[in-house]
SEBADO-828113 format. One record per residue (C-alpha): x, y, z. Coordinates in steps of 0.25 Angstrom, whole numbers, plus 2048, in hexadecimal, padded with zeros to 3 digits. Example, Ala and Ser with C-alpha at 12.3 -4.5 7.8 and 13.67 -1.06 7.14 Angstrom:
// residues 2
8317EE81F;8377FC81D;
This chain:
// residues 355
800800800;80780E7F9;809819807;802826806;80E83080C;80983E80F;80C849805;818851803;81085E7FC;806861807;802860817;80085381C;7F284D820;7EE841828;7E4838821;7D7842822;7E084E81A;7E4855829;7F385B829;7FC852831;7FB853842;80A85883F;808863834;7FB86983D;80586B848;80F872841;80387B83B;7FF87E84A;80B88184E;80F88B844;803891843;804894852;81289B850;80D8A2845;8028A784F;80C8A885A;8178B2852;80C8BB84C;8078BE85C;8158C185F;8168CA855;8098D2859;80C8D1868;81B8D8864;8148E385A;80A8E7865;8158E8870;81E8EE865;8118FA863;80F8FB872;81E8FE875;81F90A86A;81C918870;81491F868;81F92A86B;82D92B873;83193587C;83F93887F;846938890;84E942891;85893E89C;8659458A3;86C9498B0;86693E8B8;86F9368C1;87B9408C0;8839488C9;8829428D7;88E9438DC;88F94D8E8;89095C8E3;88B95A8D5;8809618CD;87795D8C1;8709668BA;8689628AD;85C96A8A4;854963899;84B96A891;842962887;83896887C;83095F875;82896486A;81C95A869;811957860;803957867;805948869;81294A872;81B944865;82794E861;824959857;82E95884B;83196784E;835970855;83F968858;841963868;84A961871;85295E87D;85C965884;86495F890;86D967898;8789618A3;87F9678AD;88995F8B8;8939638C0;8969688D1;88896E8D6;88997E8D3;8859878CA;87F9818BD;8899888B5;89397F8BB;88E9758B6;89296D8A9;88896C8A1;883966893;87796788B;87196087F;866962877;85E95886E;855959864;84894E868;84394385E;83994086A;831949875;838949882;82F94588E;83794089C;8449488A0;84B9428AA;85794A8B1;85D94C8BD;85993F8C3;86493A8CF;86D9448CD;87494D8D7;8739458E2;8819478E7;8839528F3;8819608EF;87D95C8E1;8739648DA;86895F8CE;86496B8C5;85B9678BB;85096B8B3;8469668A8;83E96E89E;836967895;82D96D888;824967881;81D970874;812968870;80C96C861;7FF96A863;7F6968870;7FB95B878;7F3954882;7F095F88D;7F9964896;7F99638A5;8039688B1;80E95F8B2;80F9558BD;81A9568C8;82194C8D0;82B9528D9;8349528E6;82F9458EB;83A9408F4;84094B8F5;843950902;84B95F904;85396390E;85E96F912;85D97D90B;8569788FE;849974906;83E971904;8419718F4;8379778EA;83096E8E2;8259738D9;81B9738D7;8139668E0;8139598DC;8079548D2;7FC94E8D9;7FF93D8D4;80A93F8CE;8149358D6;81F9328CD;82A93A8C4;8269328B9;8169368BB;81C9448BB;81D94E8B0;8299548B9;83094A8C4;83A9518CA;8429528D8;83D9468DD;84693D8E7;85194A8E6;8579558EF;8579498FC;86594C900;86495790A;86996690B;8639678FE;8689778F9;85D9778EF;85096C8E8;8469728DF;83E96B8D5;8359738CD;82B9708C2;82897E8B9;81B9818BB;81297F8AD;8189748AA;80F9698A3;80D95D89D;804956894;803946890;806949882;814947888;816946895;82394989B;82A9478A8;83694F8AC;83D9478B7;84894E8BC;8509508C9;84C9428D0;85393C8DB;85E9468D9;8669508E2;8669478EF;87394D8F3;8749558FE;8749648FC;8709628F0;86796C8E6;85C9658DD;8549708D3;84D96A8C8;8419708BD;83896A8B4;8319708AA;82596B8A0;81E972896;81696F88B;81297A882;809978875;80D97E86A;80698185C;80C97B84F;813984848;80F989839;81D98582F;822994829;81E98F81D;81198A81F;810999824;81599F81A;80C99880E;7FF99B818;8049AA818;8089A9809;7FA9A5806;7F49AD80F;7F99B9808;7F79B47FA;7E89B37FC;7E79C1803;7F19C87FA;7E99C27ED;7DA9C77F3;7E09D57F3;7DD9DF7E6;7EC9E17E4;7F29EC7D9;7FA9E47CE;8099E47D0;8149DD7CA;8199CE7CE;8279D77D3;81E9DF7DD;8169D47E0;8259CB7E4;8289D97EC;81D9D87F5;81C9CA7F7;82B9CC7FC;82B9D8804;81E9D080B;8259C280C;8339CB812;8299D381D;8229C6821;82F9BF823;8359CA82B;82C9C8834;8309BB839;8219B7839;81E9A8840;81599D839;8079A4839;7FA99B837;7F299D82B;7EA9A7830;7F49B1835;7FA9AF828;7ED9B4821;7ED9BF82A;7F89C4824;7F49C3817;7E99CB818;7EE9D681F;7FA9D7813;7ED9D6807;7E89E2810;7F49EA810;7F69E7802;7E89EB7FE;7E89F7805;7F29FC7FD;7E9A027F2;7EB9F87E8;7E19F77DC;7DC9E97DA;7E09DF7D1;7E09D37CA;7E29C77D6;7EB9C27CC;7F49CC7D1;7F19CB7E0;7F39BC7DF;8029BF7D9;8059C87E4;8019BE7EE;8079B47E8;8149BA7E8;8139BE7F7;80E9B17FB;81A9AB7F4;8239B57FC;81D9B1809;81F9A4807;82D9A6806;82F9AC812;8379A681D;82C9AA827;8309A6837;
């Protein structure tokens, strides 16, 4: 009796036409892997999407942990200016920045000090500053340090409120600098320096005899949560005995509105003066003199060093030049003429380098 073998150009079946108990496995088991790697790879895309910020800020850092030794001063300023959008992102211009001075040396006058300063150019708003943290703690020493921080919004952010405060906790003052100034009181729930828009002087000035502690925040200073920021400066420093601790923060935020490019301003103006200057009755006159007031117009306007206007200023002023013009007894014309003559001014203008 002839041996049926299985196939070598298909699957194998058991007598009723299944695939073999071998072949289903190996199906099952890479149809599972299959299911397995493609779960993977949506688990690692959504904690890939979750662990992007939708945008960075910048820390700026110095001066902390320095000059403990006894008889020692630091004495550090940074200034920051964002320029924001609305959203709290970084405008593309003007550009902003941040400047960093520091100054080290034997405690005395600040112009004894050695100091050095930089200034960089952002790619990313600055929100934390962090300075002056466990420095000075030697005997004598001093900590001199203060933090400003601008933030020019273009366009209205989220709304603005006081900016929280959390200050000399842990800090106990004694000898000729007590009781210390710290102003103004503490924020009603505010208990840490991070929660704070300004943490500062916390855990300082413990060292006894202490010549001189004042920690101030400006007054009208704010904040909003477009971008939130938090100075936190002058902690757990100047523990030395005899030692002077005076430390500032300041946060603005102002709103500004964008500003018109010159040439946008100058084509609106140009415009502007077209349509006024052709609805005048204007005397004939020849293309020269039409060029020669046209210039003589464009050289008054950029003299006087005029900013970007809005449209409607810029009408303004086109009116009140067709008035002057018509009022200078002209006959009327053809507005083929009148449209020359502002067409010529309204090319002068344009080429003006107006400020």
């Amino acid at each position: 009796m002839q041996k049926h073998l299985p196939s070598t150009e298909g699957p194998s079946h058991d007598q009723e036409g299944a695939p073999s108990p071998r072949r289903a496995a190996l199906a099952r088991k890479t149809l599972a892997f299959a299911i397995a790697v493609a779960l993977t790879g949506i688990v690692v895309g959504l904690l890939g999407q979750q662990a992007t910020p939708a945008s960075a800020a910048q820390v700026a850092a110095q001066c902390n942990g320095e000059m403990n030794g006894g008889g020692t001063e630091v004495a550090c300023t940074t200034t920051v200016v964002n320029y924001l959008n609305a959203n709290g992102s970084l405008a593309a211009t003007p550009p902003s920045t941040l400047t960093m001075t520091r100054c080290v040396g034997a405690t005395g006058p600040l112009n004894t000090l050695t100091c050095t300063t930089t200034v960089d150019t952002l790619t990313e708003p600055v929100a934390t500053v962090q300075q002056c943290n466990g420095s000075g703690n030697g005997g004598g020493g001093a900590v001199v340090c203060t933090t400003t921080v601008t933030n020019n919004f273009i366009g209205a952010p989220a709304p603005l409120t006081a900016a929280s405060v959390y200050q000399c906790v842990g800090s106990t003052i004694s000898g000729p600098g007590a009781p210390g100034i710290c102003l103004p009181e503490n924020t009603d729930g505010i208990t840490t320096v991070a929660e704070a828009t300004v943490g500062q002087c916390n855990g300082s000035g413990n060292g006894g005899t202490i010549v001189a502690f004042s920690c101030i925040v400006t007054a009208g200073s704010t904040t909003t949560p477009t971008l939130s920021t938090n100075v936190d400066q002058c902690n757990g420093s100047g523990n030395g005995g005899g030692a002077v601790v005076t430390c500032q923060a300041t946060v603005v935020n102002n709103v500004i509105p964008p500003s018109t490019p010159p040439a946008a301003t100058a084509t609106a103006a140009a415009a502007a003066t077209s349509t006024a200057v052709a609805a005048a009755t204007l005397t004939p006159v020849p293309p020269a003199t039409a060029t020669a007031i046209a210039q003589a117009t464009s050289t008054a306007i950029a003299a006087a060093t005029l900013t970007p206007v809005p449209p409607a200023t810029a009408t303004a002023i086109a009116q009140a030049t067709s008035t002057a013009i018509a009022a200078a007894t002209l006959t009327p014309v053809p507005p083929a003429t009148a449209t020359a003559i502002a067409q010529a001014t309204s090319t002068a203008i344009a080429a003006a380098t107006l400020t």
